[in-house]
N, C-alpha and C positions, 0 to 999 in steps of 0.2 A: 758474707762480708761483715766487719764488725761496723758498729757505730762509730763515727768520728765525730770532732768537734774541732771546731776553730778556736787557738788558743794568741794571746798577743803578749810577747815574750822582748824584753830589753837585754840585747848582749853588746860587746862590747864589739867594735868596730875589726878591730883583729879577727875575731871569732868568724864574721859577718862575711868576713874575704873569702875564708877558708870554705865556707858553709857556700858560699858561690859557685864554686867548681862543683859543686852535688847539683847544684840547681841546674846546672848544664847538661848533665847527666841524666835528671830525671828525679833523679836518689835524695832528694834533701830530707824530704818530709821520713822516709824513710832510717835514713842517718839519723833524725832525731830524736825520734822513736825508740830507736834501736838503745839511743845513748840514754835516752829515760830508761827506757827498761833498765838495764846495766846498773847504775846508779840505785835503783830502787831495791834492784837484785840484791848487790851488795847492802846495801843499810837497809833491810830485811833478813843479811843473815849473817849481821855483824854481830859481837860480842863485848862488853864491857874493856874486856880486855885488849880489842882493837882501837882504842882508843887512849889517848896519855890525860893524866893525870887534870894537865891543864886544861885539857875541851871539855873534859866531864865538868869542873868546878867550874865554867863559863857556860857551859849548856846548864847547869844547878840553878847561879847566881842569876839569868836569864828567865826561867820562870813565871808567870804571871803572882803564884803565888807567893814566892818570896816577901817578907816584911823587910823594911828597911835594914834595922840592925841585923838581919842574916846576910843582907846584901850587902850590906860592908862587911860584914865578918870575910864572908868569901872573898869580896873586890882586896880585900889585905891580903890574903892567902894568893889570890891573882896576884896582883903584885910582887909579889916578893918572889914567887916562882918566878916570874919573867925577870927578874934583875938577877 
């Protein structure tokens, strides 16, 4: 059996309903599991190319190392795509 750990996660009250009916079941911990993996699967064997133009230049512009005048450079080039 693997190691587990106790993790403490804020989702939104909608989600909370849904994720209820598993818990009746048995299956919560299970479902959520399932849906990490999923999620990790995918953006593990994702491609530049699966992604638009605009979340690349917001995941860029995001950065810890970004200097200011790159980050307006980008935030302009944001902008102007979204209008």
């Amino acid at each position: 059996m693997s190691q587990k750990s106790e993790i403490k996660v804020y989702l939104p009250l909608k989600l909370i309903g849904q994720l209820e009916s598993k818990k009746r079941n048995g299956m919560r911990s299970k479902f959520i599991e399932t849906a990490i993996r999923d999620k990790l699967r995918h953006i593990e064997s994702s491609t530049m190319g699966d992604y638009s133009t605009l979340a690349l230049l917001c995941h860029v512009r995001d950065r810890p190392e970004i200097r200011d005048h790159q980050f307006n450079i980008l935030q302009m080039f944001i902008e102007e795509m979204i209008e």
